[in-house]
N, C-alpha and C positions, 0 to 999 in steps of 0.2 A: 115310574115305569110300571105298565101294567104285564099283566100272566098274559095277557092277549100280544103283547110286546114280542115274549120268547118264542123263536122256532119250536115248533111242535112238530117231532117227526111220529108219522102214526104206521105200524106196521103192520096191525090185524084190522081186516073191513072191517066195515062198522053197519054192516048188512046181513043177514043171514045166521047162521048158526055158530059161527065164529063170533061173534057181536054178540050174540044170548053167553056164550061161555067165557068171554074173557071182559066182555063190556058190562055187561048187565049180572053180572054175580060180582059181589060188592060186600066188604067190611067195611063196618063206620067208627072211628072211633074220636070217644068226648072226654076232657077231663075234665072235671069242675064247672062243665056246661061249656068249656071254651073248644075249641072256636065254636060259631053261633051254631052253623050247619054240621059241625063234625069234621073231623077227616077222615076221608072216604076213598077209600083204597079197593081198585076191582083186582080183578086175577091176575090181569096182565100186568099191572104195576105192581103188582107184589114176588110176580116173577121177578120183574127187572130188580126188585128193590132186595130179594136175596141173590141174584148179579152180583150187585154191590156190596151187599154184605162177605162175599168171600173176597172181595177187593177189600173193603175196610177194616175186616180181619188182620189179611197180610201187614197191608198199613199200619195199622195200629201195633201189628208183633213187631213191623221194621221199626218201629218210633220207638217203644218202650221193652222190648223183647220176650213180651207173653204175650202170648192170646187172648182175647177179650174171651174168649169162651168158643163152644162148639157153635156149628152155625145154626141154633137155634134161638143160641144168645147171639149170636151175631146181627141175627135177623131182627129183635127186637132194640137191641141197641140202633141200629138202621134206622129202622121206623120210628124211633124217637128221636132223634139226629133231623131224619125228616121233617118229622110234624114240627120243629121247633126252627128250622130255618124255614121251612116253606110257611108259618107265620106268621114271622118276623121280619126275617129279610128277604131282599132285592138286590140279585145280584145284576147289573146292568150288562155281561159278557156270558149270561148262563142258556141251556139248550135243554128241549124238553124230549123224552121220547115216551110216547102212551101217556104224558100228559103227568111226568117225575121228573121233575128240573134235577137232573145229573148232577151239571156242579155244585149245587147250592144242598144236594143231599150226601153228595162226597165229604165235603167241607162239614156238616154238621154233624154227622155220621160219624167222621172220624175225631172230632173234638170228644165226643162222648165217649167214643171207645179209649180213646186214650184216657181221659180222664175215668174214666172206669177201672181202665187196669190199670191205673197208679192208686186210684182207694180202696183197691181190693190186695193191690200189695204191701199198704201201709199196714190195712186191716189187718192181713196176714203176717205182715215181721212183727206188730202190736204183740199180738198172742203171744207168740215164740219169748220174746223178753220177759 
């Protein structure tokens, strides 16, 4: 299944002066040269993608009962959550809006954060002993 497969709900033209500020201004980011192109994140998806970060916040405080952090770490745990599902996996049931598959950033989003805030709690009762 391709990205071309997933509903893509688009909600800012893609014409005009709204499209130069949310389409056309763009962060790229590379690790270790992977992916080939980067992942390339414009305004408006980086909106939706701190959305979600105060959802995978909550999430993650209802799972393990801390905070992953304030949502600046929220927001970074998100967009690695992202860049590693939207990699890797295919979800066949997933929905895009500005071109951020929702479920498949929810889902990796919050494996990280959770997993974050249980190695930062180990980290932390570690010291204490």
């Amino acid at each position: 299944m391709s990205f071309a497969a997933i509903p893509n709900l688009q909600i800012i033209p893609t014409s005009g002066i709204m499209d130069t500020i949310f389409h056309q201004t763009s962060l790229t980011l590379k690790i270790l040269g992977f992916p080939k192109g980067g992942f390339t994140l414009n305004l408006i998806q980086l909106i939706i993608i701190t959305i979600l970060a105060i959802a995978v916040n909550a999430i993650a405080e209802r799972l393990t009962s801390k905070k992953a952090g304030g949502l600046f770490a929220a927001v970074l745990i998100t967009i690695l959550g992202v860049y590693l599902i939207e990699a890797f996996v295919t979800l066949p049931f997933d929905f895009a809006i500005e071109g951020v598959r929702i479920i498949a950033a929810l889902i990796g989003a919050v494996i990280i954060a959770v997993f974050y805030v249980l190695i930062r709690g180990q980290m932390g009762s570690s010291k204490k002993a």
